[in-house]
GUVEXBA-688496 format. One record per residue (C-alpha): residue in three letters; x, z, y. Coordinates in Angstrom, 1 decimal. Last residue first. Layout:
% GUVEXBA-688496
["ala", [X, Z, Y]]
...
***
This chain:
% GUVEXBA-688496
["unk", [97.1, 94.5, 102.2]]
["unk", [97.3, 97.4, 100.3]]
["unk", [100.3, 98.1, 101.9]]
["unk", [103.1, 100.6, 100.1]]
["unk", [103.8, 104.4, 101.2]]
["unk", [106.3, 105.8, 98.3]]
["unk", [108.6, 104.3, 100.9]]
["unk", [108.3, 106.9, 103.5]]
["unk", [108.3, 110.2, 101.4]]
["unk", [111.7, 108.9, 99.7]]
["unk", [113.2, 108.1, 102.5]]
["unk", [112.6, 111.7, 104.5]]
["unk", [114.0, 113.2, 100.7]]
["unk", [116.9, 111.5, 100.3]]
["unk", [117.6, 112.1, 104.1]]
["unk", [117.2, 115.8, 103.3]]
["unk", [119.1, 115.9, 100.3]]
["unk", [122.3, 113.8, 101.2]]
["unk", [125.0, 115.8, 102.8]]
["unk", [122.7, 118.2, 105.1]]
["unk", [120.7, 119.2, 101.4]]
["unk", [124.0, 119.5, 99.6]]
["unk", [124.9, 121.9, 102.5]]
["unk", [122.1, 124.1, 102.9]]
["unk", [122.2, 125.1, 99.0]]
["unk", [125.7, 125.5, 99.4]]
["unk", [125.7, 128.2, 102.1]]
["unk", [127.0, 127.3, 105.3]]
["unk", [129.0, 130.4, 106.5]]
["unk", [130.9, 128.7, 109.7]]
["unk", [133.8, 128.2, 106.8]]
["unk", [131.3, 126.0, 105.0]]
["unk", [130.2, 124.1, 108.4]]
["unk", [133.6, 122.8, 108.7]]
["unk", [133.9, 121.9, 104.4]]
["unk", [131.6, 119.9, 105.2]]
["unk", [133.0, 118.2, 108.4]]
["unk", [135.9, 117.3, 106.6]]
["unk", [133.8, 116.2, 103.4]]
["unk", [132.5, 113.3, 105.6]]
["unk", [135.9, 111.9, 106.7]]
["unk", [136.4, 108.8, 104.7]]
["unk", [133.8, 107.4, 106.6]]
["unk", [135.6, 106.9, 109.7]]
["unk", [137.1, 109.1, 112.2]]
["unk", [135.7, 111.9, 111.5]]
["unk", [138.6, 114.3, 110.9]]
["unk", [139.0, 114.5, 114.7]]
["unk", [135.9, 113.8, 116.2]]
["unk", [134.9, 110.0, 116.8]]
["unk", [135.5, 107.5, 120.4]]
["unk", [133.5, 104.5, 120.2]]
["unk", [130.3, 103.9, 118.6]]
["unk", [128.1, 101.3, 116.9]]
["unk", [130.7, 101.6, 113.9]]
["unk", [129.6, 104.6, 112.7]]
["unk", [126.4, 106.4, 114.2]]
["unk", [127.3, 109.1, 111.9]]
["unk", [123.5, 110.2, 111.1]]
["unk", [124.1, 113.2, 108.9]]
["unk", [121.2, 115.6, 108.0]]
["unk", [119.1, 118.4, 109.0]]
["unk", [115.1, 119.4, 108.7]]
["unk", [115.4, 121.3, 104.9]]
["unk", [118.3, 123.7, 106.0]]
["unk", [115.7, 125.2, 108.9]]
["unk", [114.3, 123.5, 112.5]]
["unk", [115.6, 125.6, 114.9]]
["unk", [119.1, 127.4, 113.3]]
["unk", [119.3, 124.5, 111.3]]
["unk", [119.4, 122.2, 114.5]]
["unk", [121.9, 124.6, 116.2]]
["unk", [124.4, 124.8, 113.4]]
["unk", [124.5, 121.2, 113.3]]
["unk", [125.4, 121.0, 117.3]]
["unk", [127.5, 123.2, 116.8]]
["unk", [129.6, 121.8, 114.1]]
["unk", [129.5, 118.0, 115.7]]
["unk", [131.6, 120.7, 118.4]]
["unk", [133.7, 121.7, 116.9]]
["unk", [135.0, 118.7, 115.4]]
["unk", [137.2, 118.7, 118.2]]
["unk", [137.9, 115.5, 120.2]]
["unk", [141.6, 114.5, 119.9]]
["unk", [142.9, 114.1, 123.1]]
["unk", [142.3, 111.0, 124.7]]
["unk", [144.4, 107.5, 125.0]]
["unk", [144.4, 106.7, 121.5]]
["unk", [140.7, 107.2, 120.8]]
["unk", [139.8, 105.6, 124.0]]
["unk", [141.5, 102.5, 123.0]]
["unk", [140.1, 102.5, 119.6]]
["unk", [137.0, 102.4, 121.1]]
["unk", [137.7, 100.1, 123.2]]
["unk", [139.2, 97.7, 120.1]]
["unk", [135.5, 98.2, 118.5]]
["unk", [133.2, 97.9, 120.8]]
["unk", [135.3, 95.0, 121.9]]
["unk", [135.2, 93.3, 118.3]]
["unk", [131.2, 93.6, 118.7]]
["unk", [131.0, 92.3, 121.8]]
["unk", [133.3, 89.2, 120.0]]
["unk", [136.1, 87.5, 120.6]]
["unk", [138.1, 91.1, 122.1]]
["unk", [139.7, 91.6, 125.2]]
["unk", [141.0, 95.8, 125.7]]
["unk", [143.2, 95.6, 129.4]]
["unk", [140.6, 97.7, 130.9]]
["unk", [140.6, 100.2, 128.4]]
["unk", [144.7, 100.8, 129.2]]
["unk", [144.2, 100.1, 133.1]]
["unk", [142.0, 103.0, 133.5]]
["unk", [138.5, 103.2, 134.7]]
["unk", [137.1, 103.5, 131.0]]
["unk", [139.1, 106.7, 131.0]]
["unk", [137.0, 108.3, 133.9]]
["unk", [133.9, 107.6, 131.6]]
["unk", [136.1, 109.5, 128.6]]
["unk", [136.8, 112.5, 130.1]]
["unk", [133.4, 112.3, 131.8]]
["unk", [131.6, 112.5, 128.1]]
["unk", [133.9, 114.9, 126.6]]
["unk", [132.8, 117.7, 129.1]]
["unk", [129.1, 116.8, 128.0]]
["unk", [129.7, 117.1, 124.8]]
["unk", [127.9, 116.2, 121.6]]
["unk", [126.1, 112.7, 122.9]]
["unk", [129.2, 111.0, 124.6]]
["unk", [131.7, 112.2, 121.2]]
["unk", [129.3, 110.1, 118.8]]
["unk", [129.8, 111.5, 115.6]]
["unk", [125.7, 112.1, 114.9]]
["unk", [123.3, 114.3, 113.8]]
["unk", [120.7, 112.9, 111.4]]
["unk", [117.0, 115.2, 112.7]]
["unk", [114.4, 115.0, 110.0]]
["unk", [111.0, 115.5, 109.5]]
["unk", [108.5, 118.0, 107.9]]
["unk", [105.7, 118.0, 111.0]]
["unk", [106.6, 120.9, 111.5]]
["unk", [110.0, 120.4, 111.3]]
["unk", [110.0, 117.5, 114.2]]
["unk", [107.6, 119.5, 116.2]]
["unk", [110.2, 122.6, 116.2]]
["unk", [113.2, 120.1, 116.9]]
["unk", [111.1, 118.1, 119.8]]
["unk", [110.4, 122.1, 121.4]]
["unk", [114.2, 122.4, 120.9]]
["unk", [115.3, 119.6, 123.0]]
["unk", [116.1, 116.2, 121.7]]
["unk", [119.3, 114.1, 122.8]]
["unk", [119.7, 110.5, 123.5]]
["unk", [118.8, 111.5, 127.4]]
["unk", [121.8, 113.4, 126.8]]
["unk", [122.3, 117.1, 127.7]]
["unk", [124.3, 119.4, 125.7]]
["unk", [124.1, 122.4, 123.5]]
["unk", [120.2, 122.8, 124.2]]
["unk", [119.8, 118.5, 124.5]]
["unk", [120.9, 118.9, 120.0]]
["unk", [122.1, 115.4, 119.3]]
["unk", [120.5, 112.4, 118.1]]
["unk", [120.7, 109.6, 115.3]]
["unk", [118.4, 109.5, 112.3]]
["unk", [115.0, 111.1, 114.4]]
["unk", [112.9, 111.0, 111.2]]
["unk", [109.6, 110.5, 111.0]]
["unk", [107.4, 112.6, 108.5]]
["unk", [104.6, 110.0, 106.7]]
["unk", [102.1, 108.3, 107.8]]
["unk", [102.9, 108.0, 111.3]]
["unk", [100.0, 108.8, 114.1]]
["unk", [100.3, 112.2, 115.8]]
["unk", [104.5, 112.2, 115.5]]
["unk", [104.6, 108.9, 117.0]]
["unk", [102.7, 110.2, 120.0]]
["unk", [105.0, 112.9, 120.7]]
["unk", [108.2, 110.8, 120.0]]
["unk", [106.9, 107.8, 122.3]]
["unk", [105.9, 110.8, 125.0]]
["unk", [109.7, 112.0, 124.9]]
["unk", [111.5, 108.8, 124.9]]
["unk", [112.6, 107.3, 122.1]]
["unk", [116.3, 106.5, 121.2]]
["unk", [116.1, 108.0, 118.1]]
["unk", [112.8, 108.2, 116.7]]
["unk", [112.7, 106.1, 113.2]]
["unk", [109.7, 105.2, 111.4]]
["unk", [110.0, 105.3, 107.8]]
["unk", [109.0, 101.8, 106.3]]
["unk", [106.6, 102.0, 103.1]]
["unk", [104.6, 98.7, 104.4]]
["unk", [101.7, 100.8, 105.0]]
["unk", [103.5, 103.2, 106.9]]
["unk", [104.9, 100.1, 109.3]]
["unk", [101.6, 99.1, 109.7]]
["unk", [100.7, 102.1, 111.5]]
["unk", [103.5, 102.7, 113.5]]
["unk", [103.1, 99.4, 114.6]]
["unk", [99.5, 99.7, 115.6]]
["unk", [100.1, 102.7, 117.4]]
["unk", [102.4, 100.7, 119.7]]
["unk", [99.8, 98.1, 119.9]]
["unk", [97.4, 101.0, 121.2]]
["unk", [100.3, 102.2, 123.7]]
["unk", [103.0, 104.3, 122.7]]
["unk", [104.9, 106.4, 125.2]]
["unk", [104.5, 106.3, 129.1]]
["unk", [103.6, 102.9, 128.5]]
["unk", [106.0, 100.0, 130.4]]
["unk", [103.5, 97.6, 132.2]]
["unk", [105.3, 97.3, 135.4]]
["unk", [108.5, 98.1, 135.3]]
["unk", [110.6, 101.5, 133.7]]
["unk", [113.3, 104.0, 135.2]]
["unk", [115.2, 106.7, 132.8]]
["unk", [116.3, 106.0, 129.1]]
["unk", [114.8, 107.3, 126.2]]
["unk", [112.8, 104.7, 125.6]]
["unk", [109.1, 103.7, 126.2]]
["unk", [107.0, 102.0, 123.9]]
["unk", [104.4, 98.8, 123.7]]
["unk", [105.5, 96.7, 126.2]]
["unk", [109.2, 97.9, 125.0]]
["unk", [112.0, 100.0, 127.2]]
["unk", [115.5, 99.4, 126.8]]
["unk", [117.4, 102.2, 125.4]]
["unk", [116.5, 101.5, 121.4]]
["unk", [113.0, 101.5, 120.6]]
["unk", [111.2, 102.0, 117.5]]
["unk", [113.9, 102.3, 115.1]]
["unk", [112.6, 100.6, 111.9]]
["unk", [113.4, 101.7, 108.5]]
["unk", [112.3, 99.9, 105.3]]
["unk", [113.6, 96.2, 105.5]]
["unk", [114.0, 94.9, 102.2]]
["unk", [113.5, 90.9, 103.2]]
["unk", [109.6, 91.3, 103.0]]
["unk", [109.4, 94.6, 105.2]]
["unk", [111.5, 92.2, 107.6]]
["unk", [108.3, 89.8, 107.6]]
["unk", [105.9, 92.4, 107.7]]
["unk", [107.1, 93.4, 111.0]]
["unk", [107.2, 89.7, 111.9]]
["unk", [103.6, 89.7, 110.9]]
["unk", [102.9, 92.2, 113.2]]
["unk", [104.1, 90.2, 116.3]]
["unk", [105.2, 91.8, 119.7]]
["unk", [109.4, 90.5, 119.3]]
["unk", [109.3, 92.0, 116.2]]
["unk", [113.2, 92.8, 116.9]]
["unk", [111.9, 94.3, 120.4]]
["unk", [111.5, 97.0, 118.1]]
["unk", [115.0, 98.1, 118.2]]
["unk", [117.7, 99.5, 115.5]]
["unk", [116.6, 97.7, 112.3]]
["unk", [117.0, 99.5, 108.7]]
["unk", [118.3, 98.2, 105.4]]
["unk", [118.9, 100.9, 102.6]]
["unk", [121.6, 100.8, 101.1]]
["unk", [122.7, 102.6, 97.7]]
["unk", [126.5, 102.9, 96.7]]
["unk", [126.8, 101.6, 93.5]]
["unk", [128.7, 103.2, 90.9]]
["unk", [132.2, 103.5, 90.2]]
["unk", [132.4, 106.4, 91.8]]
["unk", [129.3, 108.7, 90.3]]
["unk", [125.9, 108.2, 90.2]]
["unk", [123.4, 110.7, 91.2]]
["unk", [122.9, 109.5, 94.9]]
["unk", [122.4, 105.8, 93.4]]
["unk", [119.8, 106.8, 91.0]]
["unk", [118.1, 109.0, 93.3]]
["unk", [117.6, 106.3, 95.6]]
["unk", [116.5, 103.7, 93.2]]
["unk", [113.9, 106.1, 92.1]]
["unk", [112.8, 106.5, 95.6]]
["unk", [112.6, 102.9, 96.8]]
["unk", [113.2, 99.6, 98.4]]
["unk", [117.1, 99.7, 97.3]]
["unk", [120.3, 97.3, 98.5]]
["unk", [123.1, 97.3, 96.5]]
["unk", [126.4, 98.2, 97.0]]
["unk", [129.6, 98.2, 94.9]]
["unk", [129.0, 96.4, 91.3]]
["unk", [127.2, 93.5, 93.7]]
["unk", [129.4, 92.9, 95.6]]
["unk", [129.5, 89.3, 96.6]]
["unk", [125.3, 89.0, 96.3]]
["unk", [124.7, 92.3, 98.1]]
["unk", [127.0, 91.6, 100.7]]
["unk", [125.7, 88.1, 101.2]]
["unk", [122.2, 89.7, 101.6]]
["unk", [123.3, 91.9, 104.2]]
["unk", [124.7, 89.8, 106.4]]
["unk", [121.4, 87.4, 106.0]]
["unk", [119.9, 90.6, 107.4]]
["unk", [122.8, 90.5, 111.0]]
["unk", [121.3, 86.9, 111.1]]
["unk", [117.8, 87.7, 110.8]]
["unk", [118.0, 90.1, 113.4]]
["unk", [119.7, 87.9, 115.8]]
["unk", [117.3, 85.0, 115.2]]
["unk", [114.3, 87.6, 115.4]]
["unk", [115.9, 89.0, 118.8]]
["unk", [116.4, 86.0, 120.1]]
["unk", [112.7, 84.5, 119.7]]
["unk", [111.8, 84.1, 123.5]]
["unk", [114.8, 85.3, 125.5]]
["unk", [115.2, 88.8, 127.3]]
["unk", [114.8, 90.6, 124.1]]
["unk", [118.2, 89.8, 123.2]]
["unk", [119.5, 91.9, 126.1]]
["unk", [118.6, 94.9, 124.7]]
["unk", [120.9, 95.0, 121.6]]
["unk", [119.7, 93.9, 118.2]]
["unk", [121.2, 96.4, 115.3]]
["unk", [120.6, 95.9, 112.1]]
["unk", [120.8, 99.1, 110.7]]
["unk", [122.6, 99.8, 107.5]]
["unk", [121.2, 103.5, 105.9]]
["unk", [123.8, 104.5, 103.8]]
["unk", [124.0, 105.6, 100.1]]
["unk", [126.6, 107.3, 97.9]]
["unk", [129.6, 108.0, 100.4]]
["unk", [131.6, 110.5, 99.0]]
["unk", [134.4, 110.1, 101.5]]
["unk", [137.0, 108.4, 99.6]]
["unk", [134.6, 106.5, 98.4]]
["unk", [132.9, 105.6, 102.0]]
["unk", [136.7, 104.3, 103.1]]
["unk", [136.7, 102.1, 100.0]]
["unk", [132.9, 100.7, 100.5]]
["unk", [133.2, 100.2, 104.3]]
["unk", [132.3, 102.3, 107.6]]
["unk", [134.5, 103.2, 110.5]]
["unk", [136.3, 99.8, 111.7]]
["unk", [139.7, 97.6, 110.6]]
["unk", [138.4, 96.9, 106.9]]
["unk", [138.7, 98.1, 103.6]]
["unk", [136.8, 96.6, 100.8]]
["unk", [132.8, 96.0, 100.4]]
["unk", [132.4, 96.0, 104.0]]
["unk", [134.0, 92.3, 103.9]]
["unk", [134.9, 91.9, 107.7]]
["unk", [133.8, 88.0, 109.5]]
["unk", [133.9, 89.6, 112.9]]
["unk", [130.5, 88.7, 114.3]]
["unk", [128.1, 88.9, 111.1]]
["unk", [130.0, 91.5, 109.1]]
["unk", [131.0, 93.6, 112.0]]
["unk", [127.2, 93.7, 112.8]]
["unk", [126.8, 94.9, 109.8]]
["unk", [128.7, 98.7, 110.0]]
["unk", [125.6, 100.0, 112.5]]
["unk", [125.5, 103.3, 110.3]]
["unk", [122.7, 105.4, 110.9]]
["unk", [121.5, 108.2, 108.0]]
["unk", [124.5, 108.4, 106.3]]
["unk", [123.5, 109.9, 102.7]]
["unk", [127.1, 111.8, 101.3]]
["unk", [127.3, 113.1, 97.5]]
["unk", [128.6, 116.3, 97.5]]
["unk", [132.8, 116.4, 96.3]]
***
């Protein structure tokens, strides 16, 4: 069994909202036991802040401290099963262990409206362990434009001299810059000016089908050139776009309509199960071609896995959770994968994207 790196798992929030112990098994994708039986060895565990936080005045940091403080208690009641790790070494360590192990986290936030415009905040999640930052998600910044269509007043076309600034600071702090969600000038710009190669941990190929989370094959080319990495994800809405009105139309019907939950989170979750049991199962096909794309564009060093686990809702068949990993694996073996290719999908290329980011530490 290789050794799995997820590049984007969102599994915390269930910590935080819904009270679940990630270090056992649980009702959502990601944990410890379903990660065993999958080969999990290290993770990246976002901290997600959706959009709407950054419509009140110190929301987003409360939320994103909250979803950290998650963490931390993970790491202190588990400590035998998951720690967290700041660097390289650790990295390796974890990826060559063996089951009864620690898996290796490292902590990431999805959004930088969790800075809320302030650099020392940025230094302040470096501080708690922090060493991945997604620049946007899909609402836009004051300093950096998302993916998503349709902007106000004083929305850059990508980054803007603050914007810079954060990319910046955030290679001095050894944090690798994350480009999912970004819009096209955003990814341009933060190509020029990041210290070491971005990685784009969550995003489909746009040439087999078009998302605005997607990237198109001139973003692939720049992305290897520039010796970065694409994560491809599980998400059924960004790998097909068939799939994708088979399952708005079901979000009209009675059955998802009917999902209540406590929690957003607990929604996300329960509709998405919804929509798993109402649909046909969703070929793992096409998480195949979208993986044979990338490597045919950027090459076997440029590809990885970025699940999106537990911040989506309907999964391929065989992907369901994280016990699935080898599934798509063995997938890609019979589409004549060599080895070589696949250890580096599984965890070498992530390993390595890390790695390069966090050997970067502030002088300051």
């Amino acid at each position: 069994m290789l050794p799995i790196f997820d590049a984007h798992c969102d599994a915390l929030q269930r910590a935080l909202d819904m009270g679940h112990d990630l270090s056992g098994e649980t009702h959502g994708h990601l944990d410890l036991a379903k990660g065993a039986r999958g080969g999990l060895r290290a993770a990246v565990l976002t901290a997600w802040v959706d959009g709407p936080y950054a419509d009140e005045v110190g929301a987003s940091k409360r939320r994103t401290n909250a979803l950290l403080d998650a963490a931390d208690d993970l790491f202190a009641a588990a400590p035998n099963k998951i720690v967290r790790v700041t660097d390289g070494d650790a990295l390796d360590a974890a990826l060559a262990g063996g089951a009864d192990d620690p898996v290796a986290c490292v902590l990431a936030i999805e959004g930088g409206h969790a800075i809320e415009d302030d650099l020392g905040q940025l230094e302040h999640y470096a501080s708690r362990g922090v060493r991945v930052m997604t620049l946007t998600w899909n609402n836009h910044l004051s300093w950096a434009r998302s993916c998503r269509d349709g902007a106000g007043a004083g929305v850059p076309e990508g980054l803007n001299a603050f914007g810079r600034e954060v990319v910046k600071r955030m290679g001095e702090l050894g944090m690798l810059v994350d480009l999912s969600h970004a819009g096209e000038r955003t990814f341009y710009d933060a190509l020029e000016c990041a210290a070491a190669p971005p990685m784009v941990s969550h995003s489909g190929c746009s040439a087999i089908a078009a998302h605005p989370r997607n990237i198109d094959d001139d973003q692939l080319r720049a992305l290897r050139d520039c010796g970065g990495v694409l994560g491809i994800p599980f998400a059924t809405a960004f790998l097909s776009e068939d799939e994708r009105e088979a399952e708005r139309a079901f979000r009209e019907t009675d059955a998802y309509r009917a999902v209540t939950a406590d929690s957003a989170t607990e929604r996300l979750l329960l509709q998405g199960d919804a929509i798993q049991k109402g649909l046909p199962p969703f070929p793992i096909e096409h998480v195949v071609r979208h993986t044979l794309h990338a490597l045919e564009i950027c090459g076997p060093e440029h590809v990885a896995i970025g699940s999106d686990f537990d911040g989506i809702d309907r999964r391929p068949a065989g992907l369901e959770d994280a016990s699935g990993y080898q599934t798509l694996l063995r997938a890609l073996a019979d589409r004549g994968v060599d080895d070589e290719t696949l250890a580096a999908i599984a965890h070498g290329n992530a390993r390595r994207a890390l790695g390069a980011a966090m050997t970067v530490t502030s002088q300051g």
